[in-house]
PDB file of N, CA, C and O in Angstrom:
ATOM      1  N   UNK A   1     218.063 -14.312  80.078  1.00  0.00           N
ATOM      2  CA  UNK A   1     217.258 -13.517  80.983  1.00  0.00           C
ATOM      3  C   UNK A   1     216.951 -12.170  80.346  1.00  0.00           C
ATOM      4  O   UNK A   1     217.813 -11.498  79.779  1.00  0.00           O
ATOM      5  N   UNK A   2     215.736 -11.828  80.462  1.00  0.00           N
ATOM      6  CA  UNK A   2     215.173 -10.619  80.040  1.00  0.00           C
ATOM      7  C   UNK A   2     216.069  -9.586  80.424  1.00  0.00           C
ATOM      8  O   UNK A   2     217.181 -10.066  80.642  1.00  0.00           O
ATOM      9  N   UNK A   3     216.027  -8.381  80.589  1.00  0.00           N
ATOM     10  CA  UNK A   3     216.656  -7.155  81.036  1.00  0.00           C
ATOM     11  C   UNK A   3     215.653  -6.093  80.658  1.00  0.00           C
ATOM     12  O   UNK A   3     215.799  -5.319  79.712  1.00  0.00           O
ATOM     13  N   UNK A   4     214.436  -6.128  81.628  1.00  0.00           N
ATOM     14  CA  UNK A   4     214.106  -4.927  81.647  1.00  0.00           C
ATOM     15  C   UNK A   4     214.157  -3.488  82.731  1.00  0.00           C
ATOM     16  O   UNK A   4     214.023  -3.582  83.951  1.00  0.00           O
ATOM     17  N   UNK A   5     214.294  -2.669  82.269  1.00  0.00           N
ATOM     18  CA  UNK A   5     214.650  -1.558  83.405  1.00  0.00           C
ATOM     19  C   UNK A   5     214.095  -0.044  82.240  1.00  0.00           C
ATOM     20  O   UNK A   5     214.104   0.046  81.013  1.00  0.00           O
ATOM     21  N   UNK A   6     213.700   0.868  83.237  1.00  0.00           N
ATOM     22  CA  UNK A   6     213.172   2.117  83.351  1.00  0.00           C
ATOM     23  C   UNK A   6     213.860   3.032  82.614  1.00  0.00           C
ATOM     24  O   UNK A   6     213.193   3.924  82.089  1.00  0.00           O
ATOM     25  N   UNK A   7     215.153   3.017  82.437  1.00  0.00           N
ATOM     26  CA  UNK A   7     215.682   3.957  81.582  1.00  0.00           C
ATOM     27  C   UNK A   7     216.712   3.343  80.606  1.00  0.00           C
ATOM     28  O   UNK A   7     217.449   2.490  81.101  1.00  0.00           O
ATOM     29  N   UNK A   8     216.847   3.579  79.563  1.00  0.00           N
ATOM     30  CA  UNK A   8     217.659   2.973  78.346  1.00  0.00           C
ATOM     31  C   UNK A   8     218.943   3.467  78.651  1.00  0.00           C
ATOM     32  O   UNK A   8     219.165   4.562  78.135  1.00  0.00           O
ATOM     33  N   UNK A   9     219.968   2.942  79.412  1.00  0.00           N
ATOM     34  CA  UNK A   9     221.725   3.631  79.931  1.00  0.00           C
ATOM     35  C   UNK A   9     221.971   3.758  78.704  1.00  0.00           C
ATOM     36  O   UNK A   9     222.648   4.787  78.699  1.00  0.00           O
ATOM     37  N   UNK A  10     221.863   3.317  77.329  1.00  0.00           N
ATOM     38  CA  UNK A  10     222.529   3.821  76.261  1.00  0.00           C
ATOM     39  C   UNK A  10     222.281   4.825  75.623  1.00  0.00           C
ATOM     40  O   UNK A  10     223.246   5.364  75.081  1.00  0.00           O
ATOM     41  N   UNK A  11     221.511   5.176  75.524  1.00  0.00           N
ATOM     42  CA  UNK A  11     220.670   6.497  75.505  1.00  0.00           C
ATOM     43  C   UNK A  11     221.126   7.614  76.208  1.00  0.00           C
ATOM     44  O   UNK A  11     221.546   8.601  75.603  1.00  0.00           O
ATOM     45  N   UNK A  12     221.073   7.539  77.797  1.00  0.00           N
ATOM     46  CA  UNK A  12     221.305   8.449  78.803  1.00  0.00           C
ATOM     47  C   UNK A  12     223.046   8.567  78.805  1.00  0.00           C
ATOM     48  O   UNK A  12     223.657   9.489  79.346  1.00  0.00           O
ATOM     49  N   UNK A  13     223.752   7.284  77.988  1.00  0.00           N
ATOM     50  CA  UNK A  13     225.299   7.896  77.969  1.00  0.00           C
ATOM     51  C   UNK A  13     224.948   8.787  77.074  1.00  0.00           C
ATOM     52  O   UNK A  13     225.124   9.938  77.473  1.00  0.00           O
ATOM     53  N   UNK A  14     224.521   8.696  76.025  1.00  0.00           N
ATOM     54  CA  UNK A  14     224.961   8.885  74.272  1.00  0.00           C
ATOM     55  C   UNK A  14     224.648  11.020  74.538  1.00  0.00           C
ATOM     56  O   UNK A  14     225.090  12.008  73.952  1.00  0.00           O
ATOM     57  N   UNK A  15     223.792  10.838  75.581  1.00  0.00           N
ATOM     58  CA  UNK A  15     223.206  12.606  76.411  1.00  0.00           C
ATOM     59  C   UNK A  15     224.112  12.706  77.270  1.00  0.00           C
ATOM     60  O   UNK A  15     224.191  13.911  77.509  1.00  0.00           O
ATOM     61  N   UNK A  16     224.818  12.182  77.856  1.00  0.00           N
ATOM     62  CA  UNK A  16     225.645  12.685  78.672  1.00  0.00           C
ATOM     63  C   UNK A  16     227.296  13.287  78.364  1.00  0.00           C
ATOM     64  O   UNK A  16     227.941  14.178  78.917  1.00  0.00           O
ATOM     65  N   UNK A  17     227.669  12.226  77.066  1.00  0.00           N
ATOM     66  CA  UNK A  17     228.551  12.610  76.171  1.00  0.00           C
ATOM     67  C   UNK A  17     228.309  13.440  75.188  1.00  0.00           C
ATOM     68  O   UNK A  17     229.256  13.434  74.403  1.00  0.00           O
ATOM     69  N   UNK A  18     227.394  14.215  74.847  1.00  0.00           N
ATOM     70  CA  UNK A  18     226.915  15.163  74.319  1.00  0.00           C
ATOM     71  C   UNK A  18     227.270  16.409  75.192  1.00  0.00           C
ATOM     72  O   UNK A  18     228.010  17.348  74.900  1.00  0.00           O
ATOM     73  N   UNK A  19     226.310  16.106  76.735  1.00  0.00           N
ATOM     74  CA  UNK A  19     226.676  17.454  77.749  1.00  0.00           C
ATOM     75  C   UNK A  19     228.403  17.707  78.121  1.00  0.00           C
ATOM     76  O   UNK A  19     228.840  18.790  78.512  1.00  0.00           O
ATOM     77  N   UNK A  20     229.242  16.474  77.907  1.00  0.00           N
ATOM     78  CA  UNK A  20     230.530  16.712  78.100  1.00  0.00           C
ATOM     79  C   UNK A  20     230.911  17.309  76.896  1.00  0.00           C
ATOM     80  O   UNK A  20     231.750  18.132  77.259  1.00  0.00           O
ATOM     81  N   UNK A  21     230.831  17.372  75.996  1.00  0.00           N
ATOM     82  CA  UNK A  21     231.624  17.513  74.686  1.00  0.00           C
ATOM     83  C   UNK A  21     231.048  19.663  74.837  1.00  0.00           C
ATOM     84  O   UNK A  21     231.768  20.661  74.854  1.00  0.00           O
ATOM     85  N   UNK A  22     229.920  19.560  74.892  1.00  0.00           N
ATOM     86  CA  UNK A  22     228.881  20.761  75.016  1.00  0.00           C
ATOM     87  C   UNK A  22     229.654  21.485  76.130  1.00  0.00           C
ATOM     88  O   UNK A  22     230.287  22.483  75.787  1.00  0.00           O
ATOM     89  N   UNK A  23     229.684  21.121  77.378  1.00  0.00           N
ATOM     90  CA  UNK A  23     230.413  21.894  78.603  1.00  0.00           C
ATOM     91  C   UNK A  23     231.978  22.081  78.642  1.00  0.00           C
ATOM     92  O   UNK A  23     232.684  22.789  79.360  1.00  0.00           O
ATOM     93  N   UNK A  24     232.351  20.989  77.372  1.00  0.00           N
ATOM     94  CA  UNK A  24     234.265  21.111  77.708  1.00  0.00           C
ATOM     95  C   UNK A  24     234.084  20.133  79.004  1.00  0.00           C
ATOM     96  O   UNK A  24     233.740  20.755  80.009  1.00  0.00           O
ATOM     97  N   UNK A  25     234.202  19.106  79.132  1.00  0.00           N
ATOM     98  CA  UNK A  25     233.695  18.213  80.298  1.00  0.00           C
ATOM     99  C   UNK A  25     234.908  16.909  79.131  1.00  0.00           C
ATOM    100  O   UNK A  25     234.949  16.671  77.924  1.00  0.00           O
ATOM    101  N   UNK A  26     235.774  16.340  80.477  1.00  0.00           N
ATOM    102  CA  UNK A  26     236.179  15.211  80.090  1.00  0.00           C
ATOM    103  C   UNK A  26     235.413  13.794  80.659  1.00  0.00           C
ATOM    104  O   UNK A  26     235.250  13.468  81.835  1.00  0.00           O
ATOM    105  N   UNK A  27     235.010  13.082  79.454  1.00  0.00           N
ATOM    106  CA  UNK A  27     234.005  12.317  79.446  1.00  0.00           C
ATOM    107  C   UNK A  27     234.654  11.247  80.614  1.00  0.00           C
ATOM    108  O   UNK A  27     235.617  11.689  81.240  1.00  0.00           O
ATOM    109  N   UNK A  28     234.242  10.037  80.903  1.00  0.00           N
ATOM    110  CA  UNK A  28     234.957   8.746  81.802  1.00  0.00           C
ATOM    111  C   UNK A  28     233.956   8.088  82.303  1.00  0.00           C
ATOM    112  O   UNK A  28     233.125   8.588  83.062  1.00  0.00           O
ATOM    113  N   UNK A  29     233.966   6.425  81.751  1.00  0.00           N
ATOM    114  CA  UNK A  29     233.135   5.416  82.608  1.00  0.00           C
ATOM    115  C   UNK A  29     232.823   6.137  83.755  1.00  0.00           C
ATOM    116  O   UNK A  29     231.745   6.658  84.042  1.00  0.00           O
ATOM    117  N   UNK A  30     234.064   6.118  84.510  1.00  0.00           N
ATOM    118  CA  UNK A  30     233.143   6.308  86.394  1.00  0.00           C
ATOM    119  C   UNK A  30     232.448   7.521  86.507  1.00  0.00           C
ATOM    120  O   UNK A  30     231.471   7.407  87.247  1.00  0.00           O
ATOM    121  N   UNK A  31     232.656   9.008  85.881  1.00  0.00           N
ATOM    122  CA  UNK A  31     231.736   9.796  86.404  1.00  0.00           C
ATOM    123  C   UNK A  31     230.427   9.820  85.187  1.00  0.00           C
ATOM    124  O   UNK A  31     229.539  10.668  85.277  1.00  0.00           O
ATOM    125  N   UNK A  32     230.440   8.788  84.064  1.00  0.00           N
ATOM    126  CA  UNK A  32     229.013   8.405  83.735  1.00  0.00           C
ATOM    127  C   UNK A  32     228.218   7.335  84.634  1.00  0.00           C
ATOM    128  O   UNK A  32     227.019   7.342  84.912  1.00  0.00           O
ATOM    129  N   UNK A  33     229.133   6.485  84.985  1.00  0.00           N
ATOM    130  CA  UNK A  33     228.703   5.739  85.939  1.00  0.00           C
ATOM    131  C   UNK A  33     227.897   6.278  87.812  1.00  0.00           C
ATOM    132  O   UNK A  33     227.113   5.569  88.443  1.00  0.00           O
ATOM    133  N   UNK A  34     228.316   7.372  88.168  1.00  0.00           N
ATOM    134  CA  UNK A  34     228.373   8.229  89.142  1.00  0.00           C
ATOM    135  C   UNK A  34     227.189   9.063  88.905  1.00  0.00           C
ATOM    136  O   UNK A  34     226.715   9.621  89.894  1.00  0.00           O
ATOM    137  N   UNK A  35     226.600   9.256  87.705  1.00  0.00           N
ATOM    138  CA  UNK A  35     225.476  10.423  87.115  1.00  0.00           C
ATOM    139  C   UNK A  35     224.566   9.145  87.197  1.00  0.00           C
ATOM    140  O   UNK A  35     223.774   9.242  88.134  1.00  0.00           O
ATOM    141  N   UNK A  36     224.449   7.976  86.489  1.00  0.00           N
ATOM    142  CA  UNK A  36     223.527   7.221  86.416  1.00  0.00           C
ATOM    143  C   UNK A  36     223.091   6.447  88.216  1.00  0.00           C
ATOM    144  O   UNK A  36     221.983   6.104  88.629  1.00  0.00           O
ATOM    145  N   UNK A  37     224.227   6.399  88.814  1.00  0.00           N
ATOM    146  CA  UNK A  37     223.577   6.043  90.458  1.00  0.00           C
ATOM    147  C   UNK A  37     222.683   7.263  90.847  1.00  0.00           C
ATOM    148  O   UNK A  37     221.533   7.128  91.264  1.00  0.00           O
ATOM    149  N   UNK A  38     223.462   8.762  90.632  1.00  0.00           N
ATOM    150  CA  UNK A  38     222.244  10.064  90.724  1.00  0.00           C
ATOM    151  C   UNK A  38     221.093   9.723  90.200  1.00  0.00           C
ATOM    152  O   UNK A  38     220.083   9.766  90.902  1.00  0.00           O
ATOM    153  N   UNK A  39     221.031   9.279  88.735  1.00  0.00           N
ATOM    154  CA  UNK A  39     219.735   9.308  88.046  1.00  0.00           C
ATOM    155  C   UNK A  39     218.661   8.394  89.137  1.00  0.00           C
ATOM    156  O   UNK A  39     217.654   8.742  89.755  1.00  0.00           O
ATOM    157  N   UNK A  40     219.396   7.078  89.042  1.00  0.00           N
ATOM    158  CA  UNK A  40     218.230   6.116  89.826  1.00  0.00           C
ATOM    159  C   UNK A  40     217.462   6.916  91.299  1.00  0.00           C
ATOM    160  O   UNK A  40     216.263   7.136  91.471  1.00  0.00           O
ATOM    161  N   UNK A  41     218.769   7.272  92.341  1.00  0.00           N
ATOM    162  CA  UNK A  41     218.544   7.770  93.293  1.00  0.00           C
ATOM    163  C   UNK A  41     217.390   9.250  93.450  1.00  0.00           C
ATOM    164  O   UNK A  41     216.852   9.571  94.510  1.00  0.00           O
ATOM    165  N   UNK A  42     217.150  10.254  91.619  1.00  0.00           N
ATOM    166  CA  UNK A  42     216.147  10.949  91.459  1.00  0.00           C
ATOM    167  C   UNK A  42     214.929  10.124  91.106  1.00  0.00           C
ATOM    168  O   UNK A  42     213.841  10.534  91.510  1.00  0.00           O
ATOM    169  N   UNK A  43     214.992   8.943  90.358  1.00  0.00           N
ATOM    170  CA  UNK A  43     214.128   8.460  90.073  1.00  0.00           C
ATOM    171  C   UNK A  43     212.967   7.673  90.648  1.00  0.00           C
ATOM    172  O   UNK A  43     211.781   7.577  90.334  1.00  0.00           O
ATOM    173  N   UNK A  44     213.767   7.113  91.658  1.00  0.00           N
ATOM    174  CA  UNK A  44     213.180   6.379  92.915  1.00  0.00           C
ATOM    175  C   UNK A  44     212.429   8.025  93.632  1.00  0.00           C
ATOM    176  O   UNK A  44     211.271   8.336  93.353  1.00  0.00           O
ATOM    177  N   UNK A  45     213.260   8.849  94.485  1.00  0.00           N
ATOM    178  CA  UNK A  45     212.095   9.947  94.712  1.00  0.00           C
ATOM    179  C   UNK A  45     211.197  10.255  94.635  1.00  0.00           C
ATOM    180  O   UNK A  45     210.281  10.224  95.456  1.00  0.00           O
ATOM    181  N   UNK A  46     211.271  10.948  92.765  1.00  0.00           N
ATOM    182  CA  UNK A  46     210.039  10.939  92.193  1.00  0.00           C
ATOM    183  C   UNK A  46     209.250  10.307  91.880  1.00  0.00           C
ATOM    184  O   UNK A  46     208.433  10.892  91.170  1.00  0.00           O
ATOM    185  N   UNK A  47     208.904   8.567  92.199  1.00  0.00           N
ATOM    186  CA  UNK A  47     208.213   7.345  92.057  1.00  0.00           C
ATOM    187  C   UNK A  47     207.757   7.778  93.151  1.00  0.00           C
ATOM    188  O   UNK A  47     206.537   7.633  93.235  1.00  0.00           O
ATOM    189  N   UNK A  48     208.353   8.365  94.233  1.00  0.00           N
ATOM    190  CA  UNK A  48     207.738   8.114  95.765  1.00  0.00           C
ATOM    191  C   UNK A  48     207.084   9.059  96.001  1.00  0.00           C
ATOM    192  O   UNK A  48     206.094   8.822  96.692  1.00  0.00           O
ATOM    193  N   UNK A  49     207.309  10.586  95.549  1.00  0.00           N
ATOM    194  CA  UNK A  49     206.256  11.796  95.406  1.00  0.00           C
ATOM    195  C   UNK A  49     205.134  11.608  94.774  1.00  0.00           C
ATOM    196  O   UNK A  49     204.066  12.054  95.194  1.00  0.00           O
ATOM    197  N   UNK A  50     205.244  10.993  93.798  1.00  0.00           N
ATOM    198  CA  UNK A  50     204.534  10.914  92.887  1.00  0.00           C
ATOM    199  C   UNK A  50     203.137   9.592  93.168  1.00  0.00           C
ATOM    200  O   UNK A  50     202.023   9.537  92.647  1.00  0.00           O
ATOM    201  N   UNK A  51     203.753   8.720  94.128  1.00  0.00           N
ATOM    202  CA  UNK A  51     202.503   7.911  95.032  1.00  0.00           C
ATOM    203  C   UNK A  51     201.567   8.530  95.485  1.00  0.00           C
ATOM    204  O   UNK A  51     200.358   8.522  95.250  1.00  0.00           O
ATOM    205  N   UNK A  52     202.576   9.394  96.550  1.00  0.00           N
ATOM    206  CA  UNK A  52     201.824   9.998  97.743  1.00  0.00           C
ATOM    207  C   UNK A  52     201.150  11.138  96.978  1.00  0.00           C
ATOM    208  O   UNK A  52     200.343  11.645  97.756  1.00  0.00           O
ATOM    209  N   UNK A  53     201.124  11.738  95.848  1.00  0.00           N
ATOM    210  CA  UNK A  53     200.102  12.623  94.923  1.00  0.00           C
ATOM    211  C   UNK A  53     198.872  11.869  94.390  1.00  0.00           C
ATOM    212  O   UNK A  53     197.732  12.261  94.140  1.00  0.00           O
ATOM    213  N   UNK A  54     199.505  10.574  94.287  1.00  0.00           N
ATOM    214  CA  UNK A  54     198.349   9.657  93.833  1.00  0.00           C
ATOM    215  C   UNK A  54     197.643   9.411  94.603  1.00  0.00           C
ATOM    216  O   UNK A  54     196.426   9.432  94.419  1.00  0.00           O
ATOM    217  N   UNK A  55     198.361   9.016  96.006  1.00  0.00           N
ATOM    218  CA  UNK A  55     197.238   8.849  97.088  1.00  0.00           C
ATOM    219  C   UNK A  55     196.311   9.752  97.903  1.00  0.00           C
ATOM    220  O   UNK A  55     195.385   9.349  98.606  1.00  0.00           O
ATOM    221  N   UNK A  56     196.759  11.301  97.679  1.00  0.00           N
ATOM    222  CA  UNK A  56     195.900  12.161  97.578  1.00  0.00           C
ATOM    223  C   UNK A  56     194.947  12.103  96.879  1.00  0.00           C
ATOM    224  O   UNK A  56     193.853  12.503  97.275  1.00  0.00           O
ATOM    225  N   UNK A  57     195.110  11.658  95.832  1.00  0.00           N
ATOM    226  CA  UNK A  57     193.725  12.296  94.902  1.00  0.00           C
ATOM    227  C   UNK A  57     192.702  11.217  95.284  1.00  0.00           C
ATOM    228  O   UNK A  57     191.518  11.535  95.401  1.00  0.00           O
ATOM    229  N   UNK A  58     193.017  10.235  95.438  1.00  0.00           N
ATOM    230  CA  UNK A  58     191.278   9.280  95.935  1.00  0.00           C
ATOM    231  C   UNK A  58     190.622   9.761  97.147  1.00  0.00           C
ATOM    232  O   UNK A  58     189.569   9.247  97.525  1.00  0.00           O
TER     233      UNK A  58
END
């Protein structure tokens, strides 16, 4: 089965373990796991602002 999806999680760890190492931040599955449910939950939003801007403009 394919696996496509909107943001590359390997990527968005490889930045997030960067911002821990950067902040003094102890890294851990669950609160990368915990940032990426945030991410979706901004992402979906801004899909949904970003309609209703679209559907303004016609």
């Amino acid at each position: 089965m394919k696996n496509d999806t909107a943001i590359n999680t390997f990527e968005v760890e490889k930045l997030f373990k960067e911002y821990c190492d950067e902040n003094k931040m102890e890294f851990s599955e669950e609160k990368f796991k915990e940032f990426l449910k945030f991410l979706e939950i901004d992402f979906y939003d801004w899909i949904k602002e970003n309609l209703t801007h679209f559907q303004s403009l016609k």
